[in-house]
N, CA, C and O of each residue as an XYZ file, in Angstrom:
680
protein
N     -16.119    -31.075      4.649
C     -14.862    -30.413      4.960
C     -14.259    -29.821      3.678
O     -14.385    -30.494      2.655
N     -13.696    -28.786      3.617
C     -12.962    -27.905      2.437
C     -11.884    -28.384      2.169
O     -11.386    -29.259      2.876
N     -11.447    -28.027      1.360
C     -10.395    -29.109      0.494
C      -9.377    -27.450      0.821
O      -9.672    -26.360      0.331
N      -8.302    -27.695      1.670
C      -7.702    -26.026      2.074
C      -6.662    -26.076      1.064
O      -5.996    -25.041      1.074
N      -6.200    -27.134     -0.022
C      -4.956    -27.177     -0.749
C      -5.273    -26.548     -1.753
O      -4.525    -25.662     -2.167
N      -6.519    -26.863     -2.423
C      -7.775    -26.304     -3.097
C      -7.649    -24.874     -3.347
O      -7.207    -24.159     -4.247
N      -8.323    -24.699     -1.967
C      -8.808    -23.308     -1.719
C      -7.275    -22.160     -1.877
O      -7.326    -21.002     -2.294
N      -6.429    -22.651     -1.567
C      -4.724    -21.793     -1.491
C      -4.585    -21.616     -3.077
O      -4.135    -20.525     -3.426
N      -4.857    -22.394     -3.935
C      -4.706    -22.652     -5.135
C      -5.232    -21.625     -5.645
O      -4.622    -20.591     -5.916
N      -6.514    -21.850     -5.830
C      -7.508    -20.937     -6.232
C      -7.312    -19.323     -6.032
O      -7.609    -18.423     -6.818
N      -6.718    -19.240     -4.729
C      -6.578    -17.740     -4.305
C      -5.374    -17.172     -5.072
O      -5.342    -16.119     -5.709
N      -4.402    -18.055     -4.896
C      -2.681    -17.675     -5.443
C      -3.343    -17.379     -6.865
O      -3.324    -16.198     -7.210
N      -3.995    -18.412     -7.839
C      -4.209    -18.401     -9.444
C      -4.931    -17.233     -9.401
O      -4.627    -16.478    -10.325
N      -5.803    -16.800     -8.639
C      -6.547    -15.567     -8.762
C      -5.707    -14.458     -8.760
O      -5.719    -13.942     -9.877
N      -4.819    -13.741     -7.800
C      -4.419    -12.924     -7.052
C      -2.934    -12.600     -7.531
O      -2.197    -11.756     -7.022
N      -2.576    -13.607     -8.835
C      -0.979    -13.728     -9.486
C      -1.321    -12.677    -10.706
O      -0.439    -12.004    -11.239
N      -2.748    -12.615    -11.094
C      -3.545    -12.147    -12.336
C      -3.069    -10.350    -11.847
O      -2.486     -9.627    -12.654
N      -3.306    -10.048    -10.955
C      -3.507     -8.614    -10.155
C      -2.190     -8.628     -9.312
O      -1.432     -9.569     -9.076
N      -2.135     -7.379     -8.944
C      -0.995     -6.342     -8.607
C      -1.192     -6.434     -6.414
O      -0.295     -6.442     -5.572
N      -2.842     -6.489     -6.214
C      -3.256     -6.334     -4.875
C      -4.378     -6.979     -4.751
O      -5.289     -7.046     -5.576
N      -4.301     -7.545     -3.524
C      -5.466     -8.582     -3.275
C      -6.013     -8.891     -1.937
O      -5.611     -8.095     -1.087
N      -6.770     -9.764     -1.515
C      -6.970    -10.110     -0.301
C      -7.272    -11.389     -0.717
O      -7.798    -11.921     -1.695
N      -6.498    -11.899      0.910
C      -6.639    -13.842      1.479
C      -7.535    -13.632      2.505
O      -7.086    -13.018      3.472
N      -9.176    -14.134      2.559
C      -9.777    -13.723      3.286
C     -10.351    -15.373      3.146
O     -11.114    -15.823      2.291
N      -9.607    -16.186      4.459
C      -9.667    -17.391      4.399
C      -9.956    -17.657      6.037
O      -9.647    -16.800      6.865
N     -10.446    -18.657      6.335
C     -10.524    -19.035      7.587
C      -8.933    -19.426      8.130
O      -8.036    -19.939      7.460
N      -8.892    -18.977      9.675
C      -7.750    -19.684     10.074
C      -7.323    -20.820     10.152
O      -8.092    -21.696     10.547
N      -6.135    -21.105      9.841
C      -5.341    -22.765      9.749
C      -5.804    -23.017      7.951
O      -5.440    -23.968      7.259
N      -6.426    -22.205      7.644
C      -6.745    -22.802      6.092
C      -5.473    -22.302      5.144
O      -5.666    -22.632      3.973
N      -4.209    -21.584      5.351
C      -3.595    -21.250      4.142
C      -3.184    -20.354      3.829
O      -2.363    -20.263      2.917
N      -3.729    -19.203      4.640
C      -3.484    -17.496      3.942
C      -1.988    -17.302      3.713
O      -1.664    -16.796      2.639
N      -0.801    -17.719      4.795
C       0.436    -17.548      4.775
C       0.940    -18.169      3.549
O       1.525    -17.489      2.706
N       0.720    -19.572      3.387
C       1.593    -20.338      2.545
C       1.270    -20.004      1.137
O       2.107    -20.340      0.300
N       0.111    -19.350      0.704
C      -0.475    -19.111     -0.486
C       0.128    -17.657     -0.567
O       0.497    -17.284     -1.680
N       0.229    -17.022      0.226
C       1.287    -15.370     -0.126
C       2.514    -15.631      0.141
O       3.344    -14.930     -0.438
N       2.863    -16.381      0.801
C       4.543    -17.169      0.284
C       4.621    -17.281     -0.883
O       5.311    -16.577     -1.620
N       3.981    -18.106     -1.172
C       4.149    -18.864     -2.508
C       3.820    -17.947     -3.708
O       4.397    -18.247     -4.754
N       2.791    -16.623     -3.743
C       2.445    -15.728     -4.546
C       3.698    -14.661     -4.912
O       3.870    -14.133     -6.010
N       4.436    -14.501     -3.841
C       5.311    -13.533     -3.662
C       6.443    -14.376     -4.509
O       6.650    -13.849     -5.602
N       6.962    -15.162     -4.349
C       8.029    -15.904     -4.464
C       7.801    -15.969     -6.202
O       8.871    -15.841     -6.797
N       6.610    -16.143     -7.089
C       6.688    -15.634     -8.075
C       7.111    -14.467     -8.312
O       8.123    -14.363     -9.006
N       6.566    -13.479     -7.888
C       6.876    -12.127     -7.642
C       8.111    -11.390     -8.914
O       8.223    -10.751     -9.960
N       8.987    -12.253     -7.561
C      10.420    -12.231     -7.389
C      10.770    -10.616     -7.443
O      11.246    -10.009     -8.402
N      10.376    -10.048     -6.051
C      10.879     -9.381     -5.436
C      12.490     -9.164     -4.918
O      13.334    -10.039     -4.723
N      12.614     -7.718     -4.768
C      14.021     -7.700     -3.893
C      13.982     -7.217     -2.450
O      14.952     -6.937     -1.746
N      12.284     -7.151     -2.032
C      12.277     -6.715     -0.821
C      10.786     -6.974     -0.684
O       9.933     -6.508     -1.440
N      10.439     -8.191      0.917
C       9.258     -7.912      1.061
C       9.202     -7.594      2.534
O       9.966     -7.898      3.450
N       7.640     -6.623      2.497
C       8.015     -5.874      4.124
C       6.383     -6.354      4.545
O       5.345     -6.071      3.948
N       6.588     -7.264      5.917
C       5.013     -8.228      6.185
C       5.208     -7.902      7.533
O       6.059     -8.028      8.413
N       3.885     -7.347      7.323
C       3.320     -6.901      9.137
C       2.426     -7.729      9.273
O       1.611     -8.027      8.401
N       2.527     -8.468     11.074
C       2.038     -9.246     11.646
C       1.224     -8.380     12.847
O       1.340     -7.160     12.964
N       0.413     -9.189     13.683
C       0.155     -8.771     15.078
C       1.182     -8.777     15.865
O       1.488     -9.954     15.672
N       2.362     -8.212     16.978
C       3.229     -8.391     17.509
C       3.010     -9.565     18.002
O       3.783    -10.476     17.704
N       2.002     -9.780     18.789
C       1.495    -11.689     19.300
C       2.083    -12.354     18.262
O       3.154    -12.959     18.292
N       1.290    -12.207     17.286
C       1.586    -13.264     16.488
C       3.277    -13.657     16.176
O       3.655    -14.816     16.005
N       3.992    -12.715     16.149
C       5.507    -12.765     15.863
C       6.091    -13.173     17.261
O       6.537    -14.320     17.264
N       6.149    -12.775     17.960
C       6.145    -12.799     19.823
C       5.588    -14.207     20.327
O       5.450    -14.164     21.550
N       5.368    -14.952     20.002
C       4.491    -15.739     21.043
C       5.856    -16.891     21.212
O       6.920    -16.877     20.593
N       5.382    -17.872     22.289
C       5.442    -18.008     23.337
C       6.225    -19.599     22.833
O       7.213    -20.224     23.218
N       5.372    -19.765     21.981
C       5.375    -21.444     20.972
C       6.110    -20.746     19.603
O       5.291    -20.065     18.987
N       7.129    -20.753     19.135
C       7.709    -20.472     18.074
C       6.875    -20.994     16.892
O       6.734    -20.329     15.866
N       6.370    -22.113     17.059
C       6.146    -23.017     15.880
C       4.523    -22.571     15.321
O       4.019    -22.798     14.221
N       3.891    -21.806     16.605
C       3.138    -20.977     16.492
C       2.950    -19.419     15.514
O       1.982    -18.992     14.884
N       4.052    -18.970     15.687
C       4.346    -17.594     14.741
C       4.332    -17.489     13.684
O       4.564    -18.467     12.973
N       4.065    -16.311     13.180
C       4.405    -15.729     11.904
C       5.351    -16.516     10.739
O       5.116    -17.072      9.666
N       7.087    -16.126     11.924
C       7.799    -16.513     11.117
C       8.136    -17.626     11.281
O       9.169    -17.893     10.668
N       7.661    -18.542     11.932
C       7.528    -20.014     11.553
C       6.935    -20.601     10.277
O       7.498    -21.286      9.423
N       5.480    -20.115     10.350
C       4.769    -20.378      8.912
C       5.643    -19.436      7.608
O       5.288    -19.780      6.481
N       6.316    -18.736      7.632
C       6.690    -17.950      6.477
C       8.207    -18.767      6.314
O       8.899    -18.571      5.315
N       8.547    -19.508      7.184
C       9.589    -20.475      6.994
C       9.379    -21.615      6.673
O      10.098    -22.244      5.897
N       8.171    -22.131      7.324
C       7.556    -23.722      6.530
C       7.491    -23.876      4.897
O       7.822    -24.746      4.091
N       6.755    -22.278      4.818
C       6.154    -22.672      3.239
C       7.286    -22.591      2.504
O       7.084    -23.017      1.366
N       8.919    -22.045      2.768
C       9.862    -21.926      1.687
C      10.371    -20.460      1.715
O      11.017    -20.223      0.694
N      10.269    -19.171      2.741
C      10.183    -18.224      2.998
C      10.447    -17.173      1.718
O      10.221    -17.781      0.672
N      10.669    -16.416      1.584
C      10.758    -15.261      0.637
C      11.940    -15.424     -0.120
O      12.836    -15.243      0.705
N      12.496    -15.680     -1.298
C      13.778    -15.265     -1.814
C      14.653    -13.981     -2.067
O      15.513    -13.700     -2.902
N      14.032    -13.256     -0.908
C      14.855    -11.773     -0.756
C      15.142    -11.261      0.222
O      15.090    -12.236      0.971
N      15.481    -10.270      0.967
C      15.398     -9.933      1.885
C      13.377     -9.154      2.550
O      12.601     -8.394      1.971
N      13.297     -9.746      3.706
C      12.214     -9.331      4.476
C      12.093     -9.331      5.606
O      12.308    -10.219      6.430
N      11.582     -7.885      5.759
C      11.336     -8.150      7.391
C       9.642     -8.361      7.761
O       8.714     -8.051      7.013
N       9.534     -8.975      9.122
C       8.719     -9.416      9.711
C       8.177     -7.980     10.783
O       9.040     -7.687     11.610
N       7.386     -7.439     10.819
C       7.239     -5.997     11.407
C       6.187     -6.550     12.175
O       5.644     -7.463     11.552
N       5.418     -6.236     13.903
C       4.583     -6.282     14.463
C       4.078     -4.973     14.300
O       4.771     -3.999     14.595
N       2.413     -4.814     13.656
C       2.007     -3.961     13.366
C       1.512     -2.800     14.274
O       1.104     -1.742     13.795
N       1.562     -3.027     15.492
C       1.771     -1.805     16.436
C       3.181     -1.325     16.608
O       3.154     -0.141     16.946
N       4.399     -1.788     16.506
C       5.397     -1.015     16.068
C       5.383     -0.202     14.915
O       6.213      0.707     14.911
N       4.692     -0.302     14.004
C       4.772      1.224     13.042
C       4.347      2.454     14.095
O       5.004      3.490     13.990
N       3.578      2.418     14.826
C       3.152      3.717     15.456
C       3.799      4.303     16.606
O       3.666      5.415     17.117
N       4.776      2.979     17.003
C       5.492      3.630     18.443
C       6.709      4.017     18.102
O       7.193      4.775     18.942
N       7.521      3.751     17.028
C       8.899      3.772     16.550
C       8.773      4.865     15.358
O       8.170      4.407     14.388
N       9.253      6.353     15.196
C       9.754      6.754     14.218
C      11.153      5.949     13.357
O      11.526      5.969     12.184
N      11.580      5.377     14.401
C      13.253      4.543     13.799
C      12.643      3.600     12.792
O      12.907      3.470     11.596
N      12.002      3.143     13.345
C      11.366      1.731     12.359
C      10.694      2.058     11.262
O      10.860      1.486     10.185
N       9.765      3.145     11.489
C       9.519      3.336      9.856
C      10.108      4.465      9.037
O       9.884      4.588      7.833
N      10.667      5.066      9.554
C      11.695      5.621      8.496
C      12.951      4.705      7.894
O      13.518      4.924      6.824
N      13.294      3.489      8.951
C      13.543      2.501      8.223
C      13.018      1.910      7.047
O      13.620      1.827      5.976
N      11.887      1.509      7.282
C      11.323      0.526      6.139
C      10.673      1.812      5.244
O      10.580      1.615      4.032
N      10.300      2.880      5.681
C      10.103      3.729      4.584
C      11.694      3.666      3.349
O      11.671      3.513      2.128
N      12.599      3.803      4.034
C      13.981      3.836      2.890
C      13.984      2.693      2.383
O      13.894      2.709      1.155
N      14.092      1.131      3.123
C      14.457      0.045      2.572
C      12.942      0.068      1.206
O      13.163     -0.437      0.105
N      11.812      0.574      1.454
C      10.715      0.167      0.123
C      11.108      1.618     -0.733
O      10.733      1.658     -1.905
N      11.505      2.250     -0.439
C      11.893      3.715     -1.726
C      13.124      3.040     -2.834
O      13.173      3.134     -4.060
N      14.067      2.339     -1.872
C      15.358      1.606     -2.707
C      14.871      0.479     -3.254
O      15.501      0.050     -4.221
N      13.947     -0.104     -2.910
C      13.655     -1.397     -3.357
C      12.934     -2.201     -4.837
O      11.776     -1.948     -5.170
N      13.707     -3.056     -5.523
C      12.891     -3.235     -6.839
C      11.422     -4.075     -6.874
O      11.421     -5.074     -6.155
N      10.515     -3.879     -7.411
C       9.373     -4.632     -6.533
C       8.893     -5.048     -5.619
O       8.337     -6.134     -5.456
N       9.059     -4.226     -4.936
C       8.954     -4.617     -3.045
C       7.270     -4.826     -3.060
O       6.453     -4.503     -3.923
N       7.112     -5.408     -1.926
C       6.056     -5.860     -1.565
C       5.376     -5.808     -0.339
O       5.947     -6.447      0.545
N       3.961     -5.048      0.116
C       3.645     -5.204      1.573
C       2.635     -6.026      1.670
O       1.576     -5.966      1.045
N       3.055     -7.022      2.684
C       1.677     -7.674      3.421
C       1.361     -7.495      4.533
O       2.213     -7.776      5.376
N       0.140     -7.004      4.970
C      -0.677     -7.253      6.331
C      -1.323     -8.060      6.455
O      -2.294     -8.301      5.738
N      -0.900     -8.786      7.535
C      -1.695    -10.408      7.815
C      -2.313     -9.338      9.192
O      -1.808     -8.418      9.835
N      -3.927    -10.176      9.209
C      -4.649     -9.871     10.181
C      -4.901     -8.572     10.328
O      -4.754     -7.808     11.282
N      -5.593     -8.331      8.455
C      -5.365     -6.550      8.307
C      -6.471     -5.778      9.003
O      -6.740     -4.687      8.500
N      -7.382     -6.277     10.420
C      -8.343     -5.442     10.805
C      -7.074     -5.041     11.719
O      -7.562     -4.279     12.554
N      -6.177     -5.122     11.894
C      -5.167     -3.716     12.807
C      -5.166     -2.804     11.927
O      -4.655     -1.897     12.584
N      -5.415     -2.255     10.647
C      -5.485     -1.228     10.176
C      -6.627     -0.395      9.663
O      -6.574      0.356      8.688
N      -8.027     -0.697     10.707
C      -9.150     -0.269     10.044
C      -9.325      0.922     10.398
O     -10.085      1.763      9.918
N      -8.682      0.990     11.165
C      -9.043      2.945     11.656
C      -8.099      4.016     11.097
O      -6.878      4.055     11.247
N      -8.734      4.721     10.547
C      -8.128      5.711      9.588
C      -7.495      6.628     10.153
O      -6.586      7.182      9.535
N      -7.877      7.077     11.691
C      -7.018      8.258     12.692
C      -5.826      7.198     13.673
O      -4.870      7.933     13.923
N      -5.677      6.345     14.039
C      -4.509      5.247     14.036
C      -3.252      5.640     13.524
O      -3.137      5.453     12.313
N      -2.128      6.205     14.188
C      -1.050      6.432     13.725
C      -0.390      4.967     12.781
O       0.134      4.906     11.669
N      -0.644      4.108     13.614
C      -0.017      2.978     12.581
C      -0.331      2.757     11.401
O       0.406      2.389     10.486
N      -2.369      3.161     11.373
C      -2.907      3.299      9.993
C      -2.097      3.835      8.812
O      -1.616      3.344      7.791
N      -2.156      5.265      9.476
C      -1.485      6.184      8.847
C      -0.426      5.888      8.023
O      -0.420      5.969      6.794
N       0.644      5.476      8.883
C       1.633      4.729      8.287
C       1.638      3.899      7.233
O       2.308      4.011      6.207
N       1.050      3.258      7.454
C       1.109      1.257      6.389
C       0.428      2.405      5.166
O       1.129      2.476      4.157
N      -0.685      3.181      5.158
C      -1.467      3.488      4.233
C      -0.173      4.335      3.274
O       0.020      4.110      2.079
N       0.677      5.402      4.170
C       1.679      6.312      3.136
C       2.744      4.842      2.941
O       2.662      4.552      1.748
N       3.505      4.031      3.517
C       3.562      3.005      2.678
C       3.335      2.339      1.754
O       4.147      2.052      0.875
N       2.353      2.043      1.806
C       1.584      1.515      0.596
C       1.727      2.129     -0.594
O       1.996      1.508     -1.622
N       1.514      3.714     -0.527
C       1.722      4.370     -1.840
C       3.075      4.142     -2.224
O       3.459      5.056     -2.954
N       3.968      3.257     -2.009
C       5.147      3.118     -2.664
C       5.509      2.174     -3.615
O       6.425      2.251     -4.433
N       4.654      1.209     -3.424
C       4.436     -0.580     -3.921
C       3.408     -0.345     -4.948
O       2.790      0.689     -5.201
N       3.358     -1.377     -5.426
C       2.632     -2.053     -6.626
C       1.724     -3.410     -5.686
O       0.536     -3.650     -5.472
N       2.640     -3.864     -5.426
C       2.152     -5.044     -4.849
C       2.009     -5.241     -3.605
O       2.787     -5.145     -2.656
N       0.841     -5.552     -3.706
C      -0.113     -5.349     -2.205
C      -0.823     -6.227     -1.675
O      -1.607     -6.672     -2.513
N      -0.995     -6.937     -0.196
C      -1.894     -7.902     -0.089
C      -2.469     -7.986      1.850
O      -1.824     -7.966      2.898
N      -3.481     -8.050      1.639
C      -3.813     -8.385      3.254
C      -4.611     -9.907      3.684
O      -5.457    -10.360      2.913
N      -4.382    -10.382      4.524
C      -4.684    -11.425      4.906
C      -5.540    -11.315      6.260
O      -5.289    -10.489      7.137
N      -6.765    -12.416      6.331
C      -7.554    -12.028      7.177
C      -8.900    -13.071      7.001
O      -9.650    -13.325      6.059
N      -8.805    -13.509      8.341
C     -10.512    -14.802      8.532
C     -11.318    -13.661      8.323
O     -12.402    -14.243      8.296
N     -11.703    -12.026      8.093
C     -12.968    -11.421      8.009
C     -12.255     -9.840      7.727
O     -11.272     -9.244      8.169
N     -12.913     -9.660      7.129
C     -12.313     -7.975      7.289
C     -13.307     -7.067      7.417
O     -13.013     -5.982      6.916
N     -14.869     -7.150      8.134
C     -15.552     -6.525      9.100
C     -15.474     -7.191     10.690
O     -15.309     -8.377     10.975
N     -15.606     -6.315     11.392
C     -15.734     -6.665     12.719
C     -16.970     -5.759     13.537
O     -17.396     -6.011     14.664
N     -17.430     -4.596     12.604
C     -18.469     -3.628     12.932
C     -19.307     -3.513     11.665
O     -20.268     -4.217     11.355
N     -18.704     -2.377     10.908
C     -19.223     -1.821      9.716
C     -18.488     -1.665      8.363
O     -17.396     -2.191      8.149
N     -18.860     -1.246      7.867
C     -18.466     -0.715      6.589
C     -17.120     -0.318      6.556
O     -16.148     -0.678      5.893
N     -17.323      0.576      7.503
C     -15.900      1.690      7.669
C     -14.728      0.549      7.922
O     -13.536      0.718      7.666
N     -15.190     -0.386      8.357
C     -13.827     -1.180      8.574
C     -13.046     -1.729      7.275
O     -11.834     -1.894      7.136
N     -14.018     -1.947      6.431
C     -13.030     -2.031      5.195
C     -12.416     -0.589      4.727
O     -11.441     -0.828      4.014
N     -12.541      0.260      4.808
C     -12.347      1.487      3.957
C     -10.636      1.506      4.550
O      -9.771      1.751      3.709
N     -10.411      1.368      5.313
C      -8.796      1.746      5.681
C      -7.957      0.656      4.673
O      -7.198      1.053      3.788
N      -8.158     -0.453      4.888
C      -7.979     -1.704      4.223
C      -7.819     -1.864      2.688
O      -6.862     -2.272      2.029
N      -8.986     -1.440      2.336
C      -9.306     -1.708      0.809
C      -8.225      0.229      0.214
O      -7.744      0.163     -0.918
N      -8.034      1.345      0.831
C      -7.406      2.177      1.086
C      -5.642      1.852      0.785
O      -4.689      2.350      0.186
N      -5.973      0.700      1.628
C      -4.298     -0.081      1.378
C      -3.854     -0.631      0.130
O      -2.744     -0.341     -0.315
N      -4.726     -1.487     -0.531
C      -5.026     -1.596     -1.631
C      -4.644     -0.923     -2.650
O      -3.562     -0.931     -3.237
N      -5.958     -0.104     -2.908
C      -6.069      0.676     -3.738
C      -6.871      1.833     -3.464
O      -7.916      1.228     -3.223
N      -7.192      3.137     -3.307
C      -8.262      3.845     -3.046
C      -8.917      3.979     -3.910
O      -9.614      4.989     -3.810
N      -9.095      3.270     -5.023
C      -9.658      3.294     -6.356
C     -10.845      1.972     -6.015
O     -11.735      1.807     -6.849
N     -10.817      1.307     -5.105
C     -11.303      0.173     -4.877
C     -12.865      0.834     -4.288
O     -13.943      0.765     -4.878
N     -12.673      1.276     -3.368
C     -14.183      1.549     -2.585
C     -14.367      3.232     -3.514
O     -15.376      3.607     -4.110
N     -13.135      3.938     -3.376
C     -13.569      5.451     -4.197
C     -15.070      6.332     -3.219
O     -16.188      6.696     -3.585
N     -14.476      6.376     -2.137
C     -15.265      7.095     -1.264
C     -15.132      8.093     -0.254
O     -14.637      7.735      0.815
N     -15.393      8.971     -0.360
C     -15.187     10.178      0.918
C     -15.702      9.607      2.134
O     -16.636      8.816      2.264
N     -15.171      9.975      2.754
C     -15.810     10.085      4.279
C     -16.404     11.210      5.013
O     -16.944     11.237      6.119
N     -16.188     12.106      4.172
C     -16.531     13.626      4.516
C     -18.177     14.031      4.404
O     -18.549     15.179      4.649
C-alpha cells in the first residue's frame, strides 16, 4: 500500500520549485489537499478552481469539491469554485472571472479532473486556455490525463504552458 501522506509531500516539494504543474495521483490519494496546501504558500489574492459540475453539485456534500478544499484549510483569499462546463454556457461567468484574474495579484487556476479540457474545438477549452494566458500559476489535477491519445494531453499541457509539448497540429 502507498504511503498517500508521502506521495502529497513529494508532489507539493516538487511543484512549489515551478510556476505550473500537474497532480496526476490516483483518486482518494491527495490531489486536493496537496494544491491547497501548494497554493496557500502561494499566497495569492485570487484563486479561480474548476471542478466537474458533479463534483461541486453532488448530492453528499462531504463528497464535493468544496468540502475537500475546506477540510485541507481552504485558500487564504478569495476563490471561486467554477463547474467546468459552465465556462462554455455562461458569457456572464467568464467575463466575470476573466476581470476578477486581470485585477488580481497572483491569481491562480486549477483544473481538477483536467481531461474536461482535452479538446481543443470545446468552447469551454477555449476558454480556461485564453485564461490561462493571464496567470503564472497553473495546475491540473487528474488520476490520468490520457483517455485515448496523445492529443489528449495537448489541450492540457497547452494550459500549462505551450512551451511544454511545442507542437502544431496543423
Amino acid at each position: 500500500m502507498t504511503n498517500h501522506l508521502s506521495d502529497q509531500i513529494l508532489s507539493k516539494q516538487k511543484l512549489s520549485q515551478v510556476k505550473v504543474g500537474a497532480f496526476v495521483m490516483e483518486a482518494g490519494t491527495g490531489k486536493t489537499r496537496a494544491v491547497v496546501e501548494l497554493v496557500r504558500e502561494i499566497k495569492p489574492s485570487y484563486v479561480l478552481y474548476f471542478a466537474p459540475y458533479q463534483c461541486i453539485n453532488t448530492e453528499k456534500y462531504e463528497e464535493s469539491t468544496g468540502y475537500e478544499i475546506k477540510k485541507w484549510g481552504s485558500f487564504d483569499c478569495e476563490f471561486d469554485l467554477i463547474g467546468t462546463e459552465s465556462i462554455s454556457s455562461s458569457d456572464r461567468i467568464y467575463l466575470k472571472l476573466h476581470d476578477k484574474i486581470s485585477k488580481a495579484w497572483k491569481p491562480v487556476i486549477i483544473v481538477d479532473e483536467s481531461l474536461k479540457i482535452k479538446n481543443l474545438e470545446a468552447k469551454r477549452t477555449k476558454r480556461v486556455l485564453e485564461l490561462s494566458k493571464l496567470v503564472e500559476y497553473k495546475y491540473i489535477l487528474n488520476g490520468t490525463l490520457l483517455s485515448r491519445n496523445l492529443l489528449d494531453l495537448k489541450a492540457q499541457m497547452d494550459f500549462l504552458s505551450p512551451s511544454i509539448l511545442n507542437m502544431d497540429l496543423a
